[in-house]
C-alpha positions as CSV (number, residue, x, y, z in Angstrom):
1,X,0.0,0.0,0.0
2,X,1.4,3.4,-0.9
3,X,4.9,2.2,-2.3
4,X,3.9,4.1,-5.9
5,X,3.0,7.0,-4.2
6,X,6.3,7.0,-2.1
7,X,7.9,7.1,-5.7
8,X,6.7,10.6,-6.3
9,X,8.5,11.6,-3.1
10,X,11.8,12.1,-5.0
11,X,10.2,13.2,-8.7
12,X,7.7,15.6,-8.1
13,X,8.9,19.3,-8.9
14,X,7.1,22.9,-10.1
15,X,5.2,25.2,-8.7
16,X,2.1,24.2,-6.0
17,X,-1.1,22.8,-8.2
18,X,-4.0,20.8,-6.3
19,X,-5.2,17.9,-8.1
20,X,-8.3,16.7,-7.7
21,X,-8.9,13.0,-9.2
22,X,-11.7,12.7,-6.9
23,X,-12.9,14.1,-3.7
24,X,-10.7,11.3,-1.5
25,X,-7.6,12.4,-2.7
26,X,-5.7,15.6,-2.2
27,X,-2.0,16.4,-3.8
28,X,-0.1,19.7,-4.1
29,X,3.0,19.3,-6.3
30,X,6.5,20.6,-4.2
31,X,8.1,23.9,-4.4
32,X,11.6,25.6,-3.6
33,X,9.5,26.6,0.0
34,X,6.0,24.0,-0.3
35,X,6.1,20.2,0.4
36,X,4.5,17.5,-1.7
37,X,1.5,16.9,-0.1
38,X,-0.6,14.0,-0.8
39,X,-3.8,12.7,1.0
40,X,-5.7,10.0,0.4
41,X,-8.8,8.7,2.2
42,X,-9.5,5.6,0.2
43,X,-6.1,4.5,0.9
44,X,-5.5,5.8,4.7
45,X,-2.3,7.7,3.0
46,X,-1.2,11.2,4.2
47,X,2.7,12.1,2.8
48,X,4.8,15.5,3.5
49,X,7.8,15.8,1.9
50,X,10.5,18.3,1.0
51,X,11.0,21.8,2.4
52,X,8.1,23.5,4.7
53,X,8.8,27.1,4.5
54,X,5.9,28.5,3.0
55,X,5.7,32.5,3.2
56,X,2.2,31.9,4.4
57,X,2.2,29.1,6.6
58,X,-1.5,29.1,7.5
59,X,-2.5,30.0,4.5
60,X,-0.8,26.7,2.8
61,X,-1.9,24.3,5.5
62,X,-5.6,25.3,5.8
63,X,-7.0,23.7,3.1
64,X,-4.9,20.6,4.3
65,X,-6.5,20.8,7.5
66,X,-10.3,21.2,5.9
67,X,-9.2,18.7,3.9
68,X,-8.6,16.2,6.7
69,X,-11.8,17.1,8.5
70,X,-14.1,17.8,6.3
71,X,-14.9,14.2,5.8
72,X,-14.6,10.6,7.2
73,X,-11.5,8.9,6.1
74,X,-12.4,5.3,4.6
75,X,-10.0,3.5,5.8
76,X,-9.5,1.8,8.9
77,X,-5.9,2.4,9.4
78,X,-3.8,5.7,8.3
79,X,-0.4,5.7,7.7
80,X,1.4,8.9,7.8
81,X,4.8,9.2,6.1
82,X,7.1,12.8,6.6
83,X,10.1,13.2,5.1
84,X,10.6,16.8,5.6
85,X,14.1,18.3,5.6
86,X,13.5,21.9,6.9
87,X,10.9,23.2,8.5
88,X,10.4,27.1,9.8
89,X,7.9,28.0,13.1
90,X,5.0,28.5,11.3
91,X,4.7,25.1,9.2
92,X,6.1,23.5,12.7
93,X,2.4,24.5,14.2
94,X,0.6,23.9,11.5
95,X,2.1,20.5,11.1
96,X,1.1,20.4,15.4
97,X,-1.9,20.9,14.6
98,X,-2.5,18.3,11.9
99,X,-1.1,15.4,14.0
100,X,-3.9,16.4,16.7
């Protein structure tokens, strides 16, 4: 579970885009200062990776965080991979208040 989506850990690049191949899955592509993000409720699959020093930390975590809560997840277990390298205050609190 999850292995080809581990792949795009070291190949996603560009600027942040939200894809949305259906309304269980959320994925914003890395930047120089975003992470690749990718949620999946389907799968039980939340990834962060890369850099997390976004100019506007709340602003790039909310949806994230709606995301997350604004429905039921379908599966029984999550798993939760972060492979972040750098992380400033802000995206350090947001990412707090994610895990709770």
């Amino acid at each position: 579970m999850g292995n080809k989506y581990l792949q795009q850990l070291y190949q996603v690049r560009g600027r942040v885009t939200v894809e949305t191949e259906d309304k269980n899955v959320l994925r914003l592509t890395r930047t120089p200062k975003t992470p690749f993000v990718y949620l999946n409720r389907r799968e039980g699959i939340i990834i962060f990776a890369g850099i997390a020093t976004p100019d506007d930390g709340i602003g790039f975590y909310r949806p994230i965080l709606d995301f997350i809560n604004s429905q039921s997840w379908g599966a029984s277990i999550i798993v939760v991979y972060f492979r972040v390298v750098y992380v400033n205050s802000s995206s350090s609190k947001c990412l707090l208040d994610l895990i709770n």
